[in-house]
C-alpha positions, 0 to 999 in steps of 0.5 A: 186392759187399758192403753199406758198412754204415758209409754206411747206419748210424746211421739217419737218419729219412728215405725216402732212407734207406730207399730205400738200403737197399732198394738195397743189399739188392736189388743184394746179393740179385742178386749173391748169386743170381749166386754161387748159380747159379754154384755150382749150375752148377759142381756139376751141379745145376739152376739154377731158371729166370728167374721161376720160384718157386724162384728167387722163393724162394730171392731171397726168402730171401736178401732177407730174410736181408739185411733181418735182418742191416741190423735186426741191425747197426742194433740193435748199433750203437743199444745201443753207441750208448745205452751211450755216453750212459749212461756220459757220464750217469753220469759227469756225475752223479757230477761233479755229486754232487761239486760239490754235496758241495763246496759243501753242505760249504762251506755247512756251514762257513759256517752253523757258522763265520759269514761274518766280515767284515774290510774292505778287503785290504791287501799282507801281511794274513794271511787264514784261511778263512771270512774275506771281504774287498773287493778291487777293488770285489768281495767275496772270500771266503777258501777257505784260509789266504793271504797272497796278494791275491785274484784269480780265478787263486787257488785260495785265494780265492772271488770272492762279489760282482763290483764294479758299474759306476759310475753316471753321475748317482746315480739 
């Protein structure tokens, strides 16, 4: 019989847990005694006797080998695991670096260019980058030279303010 290792691992944190692998050792232990008894048998040598302290010994080692290779397993698949979210990490730091360049670059350009207002968007205005306009009650602010009205979709406009809603009494 041979542990199912995939239903032991990863560790949950819970006394059913340990209570499996207890089990599992222990009906491993005894299986793998039988084959030791049977291949003493088989040889002509003498099989311990039930209680004896060889055969405690020998269940012993086998019970402790077993308690090693679940520690071993569990080790393995906590580094593999630790690895994976090390990478994921790093990958999400190096995306988050290249945002931050992103809009520290266009932050530069801002603060060196200014941020030039030029009123309301009409069909077939001419935008180039650094310029802002009103469209639809919200402020866009142009990323690259378009013709185009702005609009989320559009990779060329940034929407810097979104239109509030319209109040009722004017408080």
């Amino acid at each position: 019989m041979a542990i199912d290792w995939s239903k032991l691992l990863p560790l949950p944190a819970s006394d059913g847990f340990l209570k499996a692998v207890q089990d599992a050792i222990d009906g491993e232990a005894l299986d793998l005694l039988k084959a030791v008894d049977m291949a003493m048998a088989r040889d002509g040598l003498a099989v311990p006797p039930q209680g004896s302290n060889a055969r405690s010994m020998t269940l012993t080692q086998i019970e402790n080998g077993l308690r090693r290779d679940v520690a071993l397993h569990a080790i393995h698949q906590l580094a593999k695991r630790v690895d994976e979210v090390h990478k994921a990490a790093a990958a999400d730091a190096e995306s988050l670096n290249q945002t931050v360049e992103t809009f520290a670059k266009a932050l530069a350009e801002i603060q060196e260019n200014g941020f030039r207002y030029r009123g309301f968007w009409r069909q077939g205005t001419h935008a180039t980058r650094g310029e802002a306009y009103t469209e639809n009650g919200g402020l866009w602010y142009c990323l690259r030279a378009t013709t185009d009205r702005p609009r989320n979709e559009s990779p060329d406009w940034n929407m810097c303010a979104r239109a509030g809603r319209d109040g009722r009494d004017a408080r």
